[in-house]
PDBQT receptor file of N, H, CA, C and O in Angstrom, charges set to zero:
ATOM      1  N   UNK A   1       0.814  -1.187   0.000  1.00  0.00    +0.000 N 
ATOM      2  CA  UNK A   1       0.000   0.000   0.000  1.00  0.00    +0.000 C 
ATOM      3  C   UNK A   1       0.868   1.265   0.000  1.00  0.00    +0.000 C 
ATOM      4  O   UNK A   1       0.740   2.282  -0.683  1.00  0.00    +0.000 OA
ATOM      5  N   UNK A   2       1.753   0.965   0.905  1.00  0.00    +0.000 N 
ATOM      6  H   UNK A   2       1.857   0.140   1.459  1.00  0.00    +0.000 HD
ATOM      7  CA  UNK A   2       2.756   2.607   1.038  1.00  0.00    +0.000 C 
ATOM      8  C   UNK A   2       3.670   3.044  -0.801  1.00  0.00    +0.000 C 
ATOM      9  O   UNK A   2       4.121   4.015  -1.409  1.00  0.00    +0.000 OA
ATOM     10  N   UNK A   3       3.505   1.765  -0.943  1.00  0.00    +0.000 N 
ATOM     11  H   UNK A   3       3.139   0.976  -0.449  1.00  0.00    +0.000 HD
ATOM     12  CA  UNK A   3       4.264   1.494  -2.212  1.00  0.00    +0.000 C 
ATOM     13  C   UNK A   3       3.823   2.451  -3.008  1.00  0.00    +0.000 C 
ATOM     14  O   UNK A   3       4.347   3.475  -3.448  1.00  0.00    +0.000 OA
ATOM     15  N   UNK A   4       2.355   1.768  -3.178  1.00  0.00    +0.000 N 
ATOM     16  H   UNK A   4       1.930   0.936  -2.820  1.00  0.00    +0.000 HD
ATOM     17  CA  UNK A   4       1.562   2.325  -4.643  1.00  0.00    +0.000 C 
ATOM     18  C   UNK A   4       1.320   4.079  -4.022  1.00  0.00    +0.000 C 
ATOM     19  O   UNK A   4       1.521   5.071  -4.723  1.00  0.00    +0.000 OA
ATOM     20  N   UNK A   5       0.820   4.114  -2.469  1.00  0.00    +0.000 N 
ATOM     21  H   UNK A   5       0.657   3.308  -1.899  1.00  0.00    +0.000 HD
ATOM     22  CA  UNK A   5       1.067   5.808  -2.375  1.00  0.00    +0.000 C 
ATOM     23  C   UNK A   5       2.042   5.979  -2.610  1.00  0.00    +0.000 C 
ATOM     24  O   UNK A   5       1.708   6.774  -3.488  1.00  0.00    +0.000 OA
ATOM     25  N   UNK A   6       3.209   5.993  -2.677  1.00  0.00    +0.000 N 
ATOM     26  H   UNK A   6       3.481   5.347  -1.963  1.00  0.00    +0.000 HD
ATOM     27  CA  UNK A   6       4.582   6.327  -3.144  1.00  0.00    +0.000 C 
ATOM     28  C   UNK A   6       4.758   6.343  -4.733  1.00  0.00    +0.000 C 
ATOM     29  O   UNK A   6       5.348   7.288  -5.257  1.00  0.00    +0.000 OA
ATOM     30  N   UNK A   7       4.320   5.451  -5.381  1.00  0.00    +0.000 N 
ATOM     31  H   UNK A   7       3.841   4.684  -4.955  1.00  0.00    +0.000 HD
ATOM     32  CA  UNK A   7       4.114   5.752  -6.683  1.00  0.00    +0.000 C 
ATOM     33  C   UNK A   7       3.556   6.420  -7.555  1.00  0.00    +0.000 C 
ATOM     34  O   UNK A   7       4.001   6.752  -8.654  1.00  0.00    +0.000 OA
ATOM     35  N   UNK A   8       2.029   6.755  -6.841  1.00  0.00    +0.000 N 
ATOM     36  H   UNK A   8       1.667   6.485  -5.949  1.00  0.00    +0.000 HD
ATOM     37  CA  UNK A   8       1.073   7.908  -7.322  1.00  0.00    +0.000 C 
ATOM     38  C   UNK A   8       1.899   9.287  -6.949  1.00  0.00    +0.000 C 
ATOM     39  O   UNK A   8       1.887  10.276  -7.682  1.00  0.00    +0.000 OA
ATOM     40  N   UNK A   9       2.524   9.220  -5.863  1.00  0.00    +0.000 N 
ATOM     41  H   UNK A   9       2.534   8.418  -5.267  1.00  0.00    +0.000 HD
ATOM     42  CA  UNK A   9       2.893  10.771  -5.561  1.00  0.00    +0.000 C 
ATOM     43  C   UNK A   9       3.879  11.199  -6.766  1.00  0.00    +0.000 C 
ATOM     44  O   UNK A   9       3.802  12.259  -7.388  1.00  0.00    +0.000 OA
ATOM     45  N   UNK A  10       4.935  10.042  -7.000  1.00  0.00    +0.000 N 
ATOM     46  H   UNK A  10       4.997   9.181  -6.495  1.00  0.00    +0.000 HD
ATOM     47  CA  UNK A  10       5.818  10.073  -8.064  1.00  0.00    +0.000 C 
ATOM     48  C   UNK A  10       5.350  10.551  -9.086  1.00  0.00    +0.000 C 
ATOM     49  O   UNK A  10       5.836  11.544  -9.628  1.00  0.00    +0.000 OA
ATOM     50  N   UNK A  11       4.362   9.945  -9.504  1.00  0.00    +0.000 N 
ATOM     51  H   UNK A  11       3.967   9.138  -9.064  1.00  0.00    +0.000 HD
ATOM     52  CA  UNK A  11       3.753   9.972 -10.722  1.00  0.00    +0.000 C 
ATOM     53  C   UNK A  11       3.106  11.121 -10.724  1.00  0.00    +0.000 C 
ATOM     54  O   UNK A  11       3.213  11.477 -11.897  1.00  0.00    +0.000 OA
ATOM     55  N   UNK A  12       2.399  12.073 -10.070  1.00  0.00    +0.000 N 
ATOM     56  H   UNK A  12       2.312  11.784  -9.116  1.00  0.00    +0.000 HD
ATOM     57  CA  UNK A  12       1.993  13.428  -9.598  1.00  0.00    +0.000 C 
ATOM     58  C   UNK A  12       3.139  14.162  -9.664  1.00  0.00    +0.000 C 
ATOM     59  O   UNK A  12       2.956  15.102 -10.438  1.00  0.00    +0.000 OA
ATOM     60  N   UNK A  13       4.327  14.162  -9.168  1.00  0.00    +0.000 N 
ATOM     61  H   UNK A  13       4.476  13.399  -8.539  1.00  0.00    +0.000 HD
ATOM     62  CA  UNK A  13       5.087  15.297  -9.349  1.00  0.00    +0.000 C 
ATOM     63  C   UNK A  13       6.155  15.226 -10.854  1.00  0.00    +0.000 C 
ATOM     64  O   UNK A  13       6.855  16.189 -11.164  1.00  0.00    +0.000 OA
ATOM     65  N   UNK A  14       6.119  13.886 -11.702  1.00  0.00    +0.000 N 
ATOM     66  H   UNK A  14       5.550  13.103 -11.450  1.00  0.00    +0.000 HD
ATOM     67  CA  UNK A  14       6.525  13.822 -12.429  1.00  0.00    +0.000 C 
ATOM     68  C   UNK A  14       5.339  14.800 -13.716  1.00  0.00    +0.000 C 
ATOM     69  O   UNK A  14       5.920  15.302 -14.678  1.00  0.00    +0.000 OA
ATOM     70  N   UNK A  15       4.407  14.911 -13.661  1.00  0.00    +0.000 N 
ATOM     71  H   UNK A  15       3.935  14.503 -12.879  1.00  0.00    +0.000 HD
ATOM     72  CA  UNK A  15       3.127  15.242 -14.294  1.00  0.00    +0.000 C 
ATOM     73  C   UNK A  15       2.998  16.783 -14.189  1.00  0.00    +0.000 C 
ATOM     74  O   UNK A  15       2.584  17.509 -15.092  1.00  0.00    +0.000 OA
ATOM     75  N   UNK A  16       3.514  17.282 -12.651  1.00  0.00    +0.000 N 
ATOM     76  H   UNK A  16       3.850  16.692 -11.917  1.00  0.00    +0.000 HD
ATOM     77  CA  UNK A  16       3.468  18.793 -12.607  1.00  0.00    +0.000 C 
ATOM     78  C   UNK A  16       4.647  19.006 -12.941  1.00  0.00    +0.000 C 
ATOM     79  O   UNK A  16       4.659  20.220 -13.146  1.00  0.00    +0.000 OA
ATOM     80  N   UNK A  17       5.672  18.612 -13.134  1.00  0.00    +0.000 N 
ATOM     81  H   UNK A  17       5.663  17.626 -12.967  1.00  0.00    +0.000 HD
ATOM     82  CA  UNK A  17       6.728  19.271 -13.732  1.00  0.00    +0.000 C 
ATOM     83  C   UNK A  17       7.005  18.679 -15.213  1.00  0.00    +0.000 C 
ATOM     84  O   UNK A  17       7.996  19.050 -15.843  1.00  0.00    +0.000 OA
ATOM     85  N   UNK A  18       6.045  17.702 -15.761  1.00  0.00    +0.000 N 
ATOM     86  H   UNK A  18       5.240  17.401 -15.250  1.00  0.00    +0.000 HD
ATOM     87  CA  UNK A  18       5.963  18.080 -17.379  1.00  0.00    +0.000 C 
ATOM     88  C   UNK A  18       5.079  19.095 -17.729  1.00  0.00    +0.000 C 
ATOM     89  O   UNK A  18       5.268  19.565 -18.851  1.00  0.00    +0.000 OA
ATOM     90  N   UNK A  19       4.146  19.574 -17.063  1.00  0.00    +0.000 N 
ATOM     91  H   UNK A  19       3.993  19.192 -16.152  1.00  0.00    +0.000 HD
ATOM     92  CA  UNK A  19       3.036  20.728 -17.387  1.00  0.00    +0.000 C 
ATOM     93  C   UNK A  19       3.906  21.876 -17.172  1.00  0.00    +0.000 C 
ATOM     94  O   UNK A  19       3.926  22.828 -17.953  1.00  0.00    +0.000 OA
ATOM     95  N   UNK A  20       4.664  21.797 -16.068  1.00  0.00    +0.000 N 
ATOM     96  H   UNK A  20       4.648  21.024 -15.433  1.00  0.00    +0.000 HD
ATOM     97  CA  UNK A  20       5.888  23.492 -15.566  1.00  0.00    +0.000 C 
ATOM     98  C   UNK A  20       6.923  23.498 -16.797  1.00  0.00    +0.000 C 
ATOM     99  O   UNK A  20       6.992  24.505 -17.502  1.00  0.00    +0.000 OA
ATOM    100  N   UNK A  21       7.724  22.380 -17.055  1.00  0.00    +0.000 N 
ATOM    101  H   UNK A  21       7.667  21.562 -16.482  1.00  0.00    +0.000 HD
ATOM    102  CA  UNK A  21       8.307  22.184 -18.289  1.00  0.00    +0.000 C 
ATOM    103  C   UNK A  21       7.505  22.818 -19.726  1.00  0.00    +0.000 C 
ATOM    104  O   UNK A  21       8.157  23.607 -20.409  1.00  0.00    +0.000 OA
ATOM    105  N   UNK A  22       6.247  22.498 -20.116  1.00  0.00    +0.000 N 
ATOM    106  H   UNK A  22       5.716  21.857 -19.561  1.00  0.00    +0.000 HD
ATOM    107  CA  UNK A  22       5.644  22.602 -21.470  1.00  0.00    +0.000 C 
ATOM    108  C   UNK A  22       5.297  24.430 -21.181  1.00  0.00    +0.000 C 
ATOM    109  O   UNK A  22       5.256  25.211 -22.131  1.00  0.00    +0.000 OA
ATOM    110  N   UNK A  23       5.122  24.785 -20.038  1.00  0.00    +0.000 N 
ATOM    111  H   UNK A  23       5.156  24.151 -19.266  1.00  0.00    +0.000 HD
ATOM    112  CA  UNK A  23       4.749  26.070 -19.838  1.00  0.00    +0.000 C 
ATOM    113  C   UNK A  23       6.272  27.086 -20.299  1.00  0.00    +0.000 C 
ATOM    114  O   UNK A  23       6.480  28.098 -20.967  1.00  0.00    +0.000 OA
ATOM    115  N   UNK A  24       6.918  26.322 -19.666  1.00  0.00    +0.000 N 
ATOM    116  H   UNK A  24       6.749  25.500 -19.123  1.00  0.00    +0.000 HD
ATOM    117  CA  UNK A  24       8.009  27.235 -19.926  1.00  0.00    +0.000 C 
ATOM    118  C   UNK A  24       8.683  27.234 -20.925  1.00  0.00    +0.000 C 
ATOM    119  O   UNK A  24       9.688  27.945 -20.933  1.00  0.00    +0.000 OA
ATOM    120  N   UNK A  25       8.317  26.367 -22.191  1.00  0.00    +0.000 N 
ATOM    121  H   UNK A  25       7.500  25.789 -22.185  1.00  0.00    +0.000 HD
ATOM    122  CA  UNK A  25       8.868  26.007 -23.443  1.00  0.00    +0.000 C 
ATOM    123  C   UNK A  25       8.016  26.792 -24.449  1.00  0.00    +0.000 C 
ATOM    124  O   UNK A  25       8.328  27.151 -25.584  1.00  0.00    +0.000 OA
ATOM    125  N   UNK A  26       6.446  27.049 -23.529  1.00  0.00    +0.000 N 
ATOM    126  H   UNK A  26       6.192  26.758 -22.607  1.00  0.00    +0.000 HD
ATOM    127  CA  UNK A  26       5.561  27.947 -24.843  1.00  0.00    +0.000 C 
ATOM    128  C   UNK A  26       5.784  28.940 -24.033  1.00  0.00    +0.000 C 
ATOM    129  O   UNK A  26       5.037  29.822 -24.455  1.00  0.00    +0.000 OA
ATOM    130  N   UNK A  27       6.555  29.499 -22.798  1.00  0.00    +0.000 N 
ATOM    131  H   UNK A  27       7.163  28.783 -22.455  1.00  0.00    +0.000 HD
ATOM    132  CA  UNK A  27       6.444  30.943 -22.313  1.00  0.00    +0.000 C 
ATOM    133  C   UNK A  27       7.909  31.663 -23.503  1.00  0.00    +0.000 C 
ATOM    134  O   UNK A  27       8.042  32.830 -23.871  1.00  0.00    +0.000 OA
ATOM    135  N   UNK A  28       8.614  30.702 -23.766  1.00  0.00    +0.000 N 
ATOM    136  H   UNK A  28       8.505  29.754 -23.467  1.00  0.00    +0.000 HD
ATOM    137  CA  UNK A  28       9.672  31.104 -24.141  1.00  0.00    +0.000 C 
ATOM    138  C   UNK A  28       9.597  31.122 -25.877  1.00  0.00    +0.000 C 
ATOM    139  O   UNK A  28      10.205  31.917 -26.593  1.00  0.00    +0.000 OA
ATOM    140  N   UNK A  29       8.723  30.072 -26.316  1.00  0.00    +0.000 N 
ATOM    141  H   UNK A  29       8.229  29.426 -25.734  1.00  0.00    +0.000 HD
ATOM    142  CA  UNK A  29       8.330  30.154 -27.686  1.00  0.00    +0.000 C 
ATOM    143  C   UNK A  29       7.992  32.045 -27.898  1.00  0.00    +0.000 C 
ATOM    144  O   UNK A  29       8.483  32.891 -28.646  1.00  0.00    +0.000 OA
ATOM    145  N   UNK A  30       7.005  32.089 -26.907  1.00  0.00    +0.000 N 
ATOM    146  H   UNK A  30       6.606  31.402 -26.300  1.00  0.00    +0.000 HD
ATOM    147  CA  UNK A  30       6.219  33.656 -26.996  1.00  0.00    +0.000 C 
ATOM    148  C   UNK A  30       7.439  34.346 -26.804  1.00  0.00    +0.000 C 
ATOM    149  O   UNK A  30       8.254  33.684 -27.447  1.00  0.00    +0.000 OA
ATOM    150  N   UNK A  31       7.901  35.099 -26.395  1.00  0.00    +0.000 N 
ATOM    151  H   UNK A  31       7.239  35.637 -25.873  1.00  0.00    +0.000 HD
ATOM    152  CA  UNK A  31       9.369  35.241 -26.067  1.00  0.00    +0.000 C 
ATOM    153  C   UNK A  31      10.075  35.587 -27.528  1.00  0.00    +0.000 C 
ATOM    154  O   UNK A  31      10.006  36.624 -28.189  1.00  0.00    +0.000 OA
ATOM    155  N   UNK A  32      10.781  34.343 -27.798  1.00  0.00    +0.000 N 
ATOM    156  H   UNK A  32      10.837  33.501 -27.261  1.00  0.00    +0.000 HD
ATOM    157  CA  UNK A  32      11.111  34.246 -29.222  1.00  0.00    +0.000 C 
ATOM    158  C   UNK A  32      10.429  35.101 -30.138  1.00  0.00    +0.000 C 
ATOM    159  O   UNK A  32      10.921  36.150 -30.553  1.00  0.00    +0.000 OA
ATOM    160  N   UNK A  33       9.527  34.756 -30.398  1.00  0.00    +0.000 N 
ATOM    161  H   UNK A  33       9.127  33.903 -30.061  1.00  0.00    +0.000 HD
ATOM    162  CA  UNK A  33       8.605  35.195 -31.277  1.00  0.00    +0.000 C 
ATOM    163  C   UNK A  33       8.456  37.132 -31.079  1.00  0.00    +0.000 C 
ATOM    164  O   UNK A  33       8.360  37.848 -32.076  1.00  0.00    +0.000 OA
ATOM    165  N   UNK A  34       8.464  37.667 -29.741  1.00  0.00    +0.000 N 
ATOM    166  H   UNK A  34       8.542  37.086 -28.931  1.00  0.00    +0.000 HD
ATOM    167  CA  UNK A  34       8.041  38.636 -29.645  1.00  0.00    +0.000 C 
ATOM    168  C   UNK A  34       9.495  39.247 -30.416  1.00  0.00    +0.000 C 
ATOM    169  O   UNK A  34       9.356  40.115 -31.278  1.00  0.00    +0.000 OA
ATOM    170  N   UNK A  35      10.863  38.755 -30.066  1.00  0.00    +0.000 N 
ATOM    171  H   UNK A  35      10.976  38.049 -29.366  1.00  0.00    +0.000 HD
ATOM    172  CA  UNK A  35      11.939  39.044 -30.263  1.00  0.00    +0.000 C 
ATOM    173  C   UNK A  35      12.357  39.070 -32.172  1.00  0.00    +0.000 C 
ATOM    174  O   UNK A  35      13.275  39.472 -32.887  1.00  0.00    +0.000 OA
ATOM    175  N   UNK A  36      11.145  38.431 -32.318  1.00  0.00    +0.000 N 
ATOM    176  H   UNK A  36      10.399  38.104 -31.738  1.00  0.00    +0.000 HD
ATOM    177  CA  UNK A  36      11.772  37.925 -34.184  1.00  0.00    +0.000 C 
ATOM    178  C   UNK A  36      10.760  39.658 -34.406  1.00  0.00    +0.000 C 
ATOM    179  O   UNK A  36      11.272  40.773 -34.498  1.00  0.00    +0.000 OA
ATOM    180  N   UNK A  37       9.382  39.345 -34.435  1.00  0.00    +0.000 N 
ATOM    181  H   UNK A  37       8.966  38.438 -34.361  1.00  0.00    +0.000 HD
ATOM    182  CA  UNK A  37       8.430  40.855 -34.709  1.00  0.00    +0.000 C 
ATOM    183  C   UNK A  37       9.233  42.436 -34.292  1.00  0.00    +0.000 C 
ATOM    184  O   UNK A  37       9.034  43.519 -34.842  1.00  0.00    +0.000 OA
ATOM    185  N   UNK A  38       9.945  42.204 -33.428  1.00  0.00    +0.000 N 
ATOM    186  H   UNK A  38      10.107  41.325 -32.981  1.00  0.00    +0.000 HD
ATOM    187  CA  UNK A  38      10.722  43.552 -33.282  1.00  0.00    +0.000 C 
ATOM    188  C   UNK A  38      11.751  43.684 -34.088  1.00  0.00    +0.000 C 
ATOM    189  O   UNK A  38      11.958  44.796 -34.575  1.00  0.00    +0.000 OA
ATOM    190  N   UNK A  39      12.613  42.587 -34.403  1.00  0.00    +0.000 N 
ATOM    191  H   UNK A  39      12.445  41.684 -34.008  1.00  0.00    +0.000 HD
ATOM    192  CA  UNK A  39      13.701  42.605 -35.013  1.00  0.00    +0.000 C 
ATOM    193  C   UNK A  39      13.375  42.940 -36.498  1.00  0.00    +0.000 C 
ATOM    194  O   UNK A  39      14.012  43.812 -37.090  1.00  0.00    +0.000 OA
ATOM    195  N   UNK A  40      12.149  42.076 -37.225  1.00  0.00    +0.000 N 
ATOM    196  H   UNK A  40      11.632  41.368 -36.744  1.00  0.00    +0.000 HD
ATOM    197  CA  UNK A  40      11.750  42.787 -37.803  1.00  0.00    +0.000 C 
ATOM    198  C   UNK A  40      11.373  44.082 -38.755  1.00  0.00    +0.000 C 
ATOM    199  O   UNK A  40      11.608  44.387 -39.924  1.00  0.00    +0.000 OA
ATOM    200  N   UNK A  41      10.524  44.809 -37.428  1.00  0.00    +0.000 N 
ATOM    201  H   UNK A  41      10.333  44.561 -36.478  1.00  0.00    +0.000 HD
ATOM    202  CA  UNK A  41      10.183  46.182 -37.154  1.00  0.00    +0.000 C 
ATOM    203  C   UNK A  41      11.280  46.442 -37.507  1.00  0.00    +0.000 C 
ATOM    204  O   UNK A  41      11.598  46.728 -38.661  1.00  0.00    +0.000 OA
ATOM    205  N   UNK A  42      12.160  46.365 -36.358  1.00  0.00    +0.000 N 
ATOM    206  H   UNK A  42      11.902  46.133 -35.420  1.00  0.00    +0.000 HD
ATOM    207  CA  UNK A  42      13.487  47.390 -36.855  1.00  0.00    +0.000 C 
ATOM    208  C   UNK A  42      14.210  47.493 -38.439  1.00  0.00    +0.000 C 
ATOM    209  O   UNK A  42      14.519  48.539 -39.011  1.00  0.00    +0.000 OA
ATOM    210  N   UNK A  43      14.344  46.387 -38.846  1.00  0.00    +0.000 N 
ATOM    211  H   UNK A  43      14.094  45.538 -38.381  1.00  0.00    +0.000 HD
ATOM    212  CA  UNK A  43      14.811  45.993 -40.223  1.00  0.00    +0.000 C 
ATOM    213  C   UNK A  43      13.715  47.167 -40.703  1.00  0.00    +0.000 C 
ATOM    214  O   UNK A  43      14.163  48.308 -40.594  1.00  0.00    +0.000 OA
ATOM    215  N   UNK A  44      12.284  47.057 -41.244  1.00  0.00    +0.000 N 
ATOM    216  H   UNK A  44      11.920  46.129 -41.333  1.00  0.00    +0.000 HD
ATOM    217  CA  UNK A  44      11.721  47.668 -41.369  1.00  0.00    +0.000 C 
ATOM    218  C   UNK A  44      11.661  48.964 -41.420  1.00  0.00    +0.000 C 
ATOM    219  O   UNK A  44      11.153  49.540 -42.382  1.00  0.00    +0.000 OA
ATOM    220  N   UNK A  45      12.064  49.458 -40.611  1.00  0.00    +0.000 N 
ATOM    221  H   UNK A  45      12.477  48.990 -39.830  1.00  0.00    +0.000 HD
ATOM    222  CA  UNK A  45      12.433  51.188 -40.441  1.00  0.00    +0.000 C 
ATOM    223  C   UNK A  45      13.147  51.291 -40.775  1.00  0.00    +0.000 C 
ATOM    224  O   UNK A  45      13.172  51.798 -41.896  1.00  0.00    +0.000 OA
ATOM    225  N   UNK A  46      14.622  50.842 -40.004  1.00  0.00    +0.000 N 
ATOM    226  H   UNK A  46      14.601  50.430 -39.093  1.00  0.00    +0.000 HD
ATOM    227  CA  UNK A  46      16.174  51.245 -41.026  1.00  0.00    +0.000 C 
ATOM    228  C   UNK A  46      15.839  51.088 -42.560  1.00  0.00    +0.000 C 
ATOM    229  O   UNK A  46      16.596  51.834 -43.182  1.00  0.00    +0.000 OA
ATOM    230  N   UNK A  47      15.012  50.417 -43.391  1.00  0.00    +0.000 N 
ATOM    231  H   UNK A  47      14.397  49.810 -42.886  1.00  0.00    +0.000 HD
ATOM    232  CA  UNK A  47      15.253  50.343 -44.611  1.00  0.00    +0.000 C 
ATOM    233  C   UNK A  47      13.754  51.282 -44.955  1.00  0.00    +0.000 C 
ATOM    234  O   UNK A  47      13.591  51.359 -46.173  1.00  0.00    +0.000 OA
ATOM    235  N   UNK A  48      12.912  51.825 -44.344  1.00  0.00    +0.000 N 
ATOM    236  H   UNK A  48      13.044  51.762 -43.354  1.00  0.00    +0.000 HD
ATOM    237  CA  UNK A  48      12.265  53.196 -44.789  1.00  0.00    +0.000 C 
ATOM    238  C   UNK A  48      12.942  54.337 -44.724  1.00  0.00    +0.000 C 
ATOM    239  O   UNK A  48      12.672  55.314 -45.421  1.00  0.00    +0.000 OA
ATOM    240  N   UNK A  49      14.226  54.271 -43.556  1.00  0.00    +0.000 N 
ATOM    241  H   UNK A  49      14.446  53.477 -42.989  1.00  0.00    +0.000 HD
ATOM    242  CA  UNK A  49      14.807  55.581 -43.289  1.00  0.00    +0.000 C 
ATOM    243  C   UNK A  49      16.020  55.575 -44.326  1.00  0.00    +0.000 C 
ATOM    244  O   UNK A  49      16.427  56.667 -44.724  1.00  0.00    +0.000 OA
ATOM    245  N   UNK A  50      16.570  54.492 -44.748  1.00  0.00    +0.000 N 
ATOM    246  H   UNK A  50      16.239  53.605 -44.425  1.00  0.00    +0.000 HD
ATOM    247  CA  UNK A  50      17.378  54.434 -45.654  1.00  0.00    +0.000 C 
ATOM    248  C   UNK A  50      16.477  55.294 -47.263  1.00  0.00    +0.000 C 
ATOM    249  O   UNK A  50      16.963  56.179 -47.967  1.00  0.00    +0.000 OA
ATOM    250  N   UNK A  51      15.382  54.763 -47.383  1.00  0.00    +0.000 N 
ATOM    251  H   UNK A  51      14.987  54.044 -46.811  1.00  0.00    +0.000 HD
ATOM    252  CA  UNK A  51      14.572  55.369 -48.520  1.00  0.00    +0.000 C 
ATOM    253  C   UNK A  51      14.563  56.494 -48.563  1.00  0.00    +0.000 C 
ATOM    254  O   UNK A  51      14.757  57.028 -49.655  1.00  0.00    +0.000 OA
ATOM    255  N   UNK A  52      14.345  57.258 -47.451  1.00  0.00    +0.000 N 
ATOM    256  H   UNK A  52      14.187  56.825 -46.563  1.00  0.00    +0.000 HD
ATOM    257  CA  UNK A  52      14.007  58.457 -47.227  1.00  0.00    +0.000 C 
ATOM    258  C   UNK A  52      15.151  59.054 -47.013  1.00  0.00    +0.000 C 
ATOM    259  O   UNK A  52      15.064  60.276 -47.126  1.00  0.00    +0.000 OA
ATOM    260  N   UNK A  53      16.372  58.589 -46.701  1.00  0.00    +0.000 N 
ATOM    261  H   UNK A  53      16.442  57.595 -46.609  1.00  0.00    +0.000 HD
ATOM    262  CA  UNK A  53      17.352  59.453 -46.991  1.00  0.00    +0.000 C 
ATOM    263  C   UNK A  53      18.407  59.949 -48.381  1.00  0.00    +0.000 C 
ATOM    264  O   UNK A  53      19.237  60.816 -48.656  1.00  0.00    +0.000 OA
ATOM    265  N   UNK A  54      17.546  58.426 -49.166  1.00  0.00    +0.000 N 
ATOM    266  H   UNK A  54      16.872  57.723 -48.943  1.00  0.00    +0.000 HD
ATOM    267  CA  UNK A  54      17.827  58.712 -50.541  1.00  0.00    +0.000 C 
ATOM    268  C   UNK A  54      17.154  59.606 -51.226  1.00  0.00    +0.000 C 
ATOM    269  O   UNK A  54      17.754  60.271 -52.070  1.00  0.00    +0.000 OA
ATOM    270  N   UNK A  55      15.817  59.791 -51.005  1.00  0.00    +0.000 N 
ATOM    271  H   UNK A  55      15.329  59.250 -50.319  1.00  0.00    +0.000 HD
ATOM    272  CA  UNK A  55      15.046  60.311 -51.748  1.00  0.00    +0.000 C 
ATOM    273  C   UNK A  55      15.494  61.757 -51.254  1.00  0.00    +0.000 C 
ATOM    274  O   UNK A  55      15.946  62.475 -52.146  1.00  0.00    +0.000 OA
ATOM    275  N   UNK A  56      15.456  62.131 -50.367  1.00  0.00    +0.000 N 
ATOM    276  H   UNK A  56      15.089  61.548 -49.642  1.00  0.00    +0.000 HD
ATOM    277  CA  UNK A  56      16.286  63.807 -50.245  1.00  0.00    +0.000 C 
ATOM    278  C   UNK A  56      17.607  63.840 -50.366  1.00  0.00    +0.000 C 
ATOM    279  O   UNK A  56      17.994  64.989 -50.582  1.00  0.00    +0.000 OA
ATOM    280  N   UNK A  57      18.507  63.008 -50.314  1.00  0.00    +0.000 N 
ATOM    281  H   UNK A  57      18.192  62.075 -50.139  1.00  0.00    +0.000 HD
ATOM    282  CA  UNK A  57      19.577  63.527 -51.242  1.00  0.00    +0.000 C 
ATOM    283  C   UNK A  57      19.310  63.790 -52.624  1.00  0.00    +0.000 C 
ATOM    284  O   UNK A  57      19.794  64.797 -53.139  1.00  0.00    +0.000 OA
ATOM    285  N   UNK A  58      18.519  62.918 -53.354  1.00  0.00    +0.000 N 
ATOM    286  H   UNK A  58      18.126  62.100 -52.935  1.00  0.00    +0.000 HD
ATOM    287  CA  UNK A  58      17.723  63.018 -54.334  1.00  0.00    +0.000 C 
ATOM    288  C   UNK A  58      17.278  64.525 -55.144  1.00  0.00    +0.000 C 
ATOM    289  O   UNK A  58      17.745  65.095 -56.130  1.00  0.00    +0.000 OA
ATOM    290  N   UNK A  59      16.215  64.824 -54.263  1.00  0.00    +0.000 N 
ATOM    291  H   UNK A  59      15.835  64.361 -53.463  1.00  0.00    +0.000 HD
ATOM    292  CA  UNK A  59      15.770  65.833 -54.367  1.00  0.00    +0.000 C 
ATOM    293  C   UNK A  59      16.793  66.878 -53.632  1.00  0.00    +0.000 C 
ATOM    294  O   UNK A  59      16.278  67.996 -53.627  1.00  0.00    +0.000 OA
ATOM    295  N   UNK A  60      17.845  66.867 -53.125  1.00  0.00    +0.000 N 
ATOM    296  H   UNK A  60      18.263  65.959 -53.130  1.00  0.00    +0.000 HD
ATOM    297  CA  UNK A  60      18.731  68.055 -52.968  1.00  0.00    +0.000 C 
ATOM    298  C   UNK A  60      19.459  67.805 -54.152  1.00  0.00    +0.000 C 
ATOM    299  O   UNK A  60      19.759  68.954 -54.477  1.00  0.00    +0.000 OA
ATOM    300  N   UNK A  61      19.954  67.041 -55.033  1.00  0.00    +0.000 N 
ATOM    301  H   UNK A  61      19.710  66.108 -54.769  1.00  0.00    +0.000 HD
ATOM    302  CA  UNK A  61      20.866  67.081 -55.900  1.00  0.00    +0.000 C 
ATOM    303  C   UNK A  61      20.568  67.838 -57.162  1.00  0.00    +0.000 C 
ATOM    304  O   UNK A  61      21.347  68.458 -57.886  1.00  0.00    +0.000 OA
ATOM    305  N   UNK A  62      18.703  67.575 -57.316  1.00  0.00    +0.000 N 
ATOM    306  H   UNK A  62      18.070  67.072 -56.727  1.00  0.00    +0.000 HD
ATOM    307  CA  UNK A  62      17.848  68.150 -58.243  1.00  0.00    +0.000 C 
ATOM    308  C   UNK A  62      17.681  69.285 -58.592  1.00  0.00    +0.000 C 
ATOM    309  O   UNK A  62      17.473  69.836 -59.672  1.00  0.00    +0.000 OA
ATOM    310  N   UNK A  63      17.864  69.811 -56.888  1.00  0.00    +0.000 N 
ATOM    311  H   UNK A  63      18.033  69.363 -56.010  1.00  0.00    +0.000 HD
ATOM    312  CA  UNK A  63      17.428  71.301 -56.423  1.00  0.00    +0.000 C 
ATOM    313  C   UNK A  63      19.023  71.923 -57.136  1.00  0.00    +0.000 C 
ATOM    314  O   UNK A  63      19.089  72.665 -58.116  1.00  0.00    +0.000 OA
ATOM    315  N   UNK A  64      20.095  71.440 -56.420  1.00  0.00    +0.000 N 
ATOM    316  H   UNK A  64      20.042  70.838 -55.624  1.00  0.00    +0.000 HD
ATOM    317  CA  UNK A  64      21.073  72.700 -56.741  1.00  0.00    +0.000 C 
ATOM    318  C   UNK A  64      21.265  71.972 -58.542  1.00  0.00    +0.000 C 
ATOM    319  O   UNK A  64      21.398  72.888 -59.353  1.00  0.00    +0.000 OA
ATOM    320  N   UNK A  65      21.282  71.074 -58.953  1.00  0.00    +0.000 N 
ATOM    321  H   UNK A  65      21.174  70.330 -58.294  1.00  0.00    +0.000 HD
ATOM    322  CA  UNK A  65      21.769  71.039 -60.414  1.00  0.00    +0.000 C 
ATOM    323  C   UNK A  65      20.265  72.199 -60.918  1.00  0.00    +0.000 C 
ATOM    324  O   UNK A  65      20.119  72.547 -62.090  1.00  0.00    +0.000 OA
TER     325      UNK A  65
C-alpha cells in the first residue's frame, strides 16, 4: 500500500513538472517570437529611413543642379 502511495505521488510530481516544463517552453516560444516581430520592425524602419534618406539627397541634388 505505502508502495503504490509512493508511486502515485511520483507519478503526480513527475506530471506537474511536465506541465511546468511545457509552460516554460511555450512561455519562451512567446518570447522568441516577440523578439523575431521587433527585429523585424526594426529591419523595417532602417530600410524606410534608408529610402528616405535617398530620396532627399535626391531631391537636394535636383534642387542645386
Amino acid at each position: 500500500m505505502e508502495q503504490a502511495n509512493a508511486e502515485r505521488a511520483l507519478a503526480k510530481e513527475r506530471s506537474k513538472a511536465a506541465r511546468a516544463l511545457q509552460a516554460a517552453e511555450k512561455q519562451c516560444m512567446k518570447v522568441q517570437q516577440v523578439r523575431e516581430r521587433s527585429r523585424i520592425k526594426e529591419q523595417r524602419n532602417r530600410e524606410i529611413c534608408q529610402t528616405k534618406g535617398q530620396r532627399a539627397l535626391e531631391i537636394e541634388r535636383h534642387n542645386i543642379a
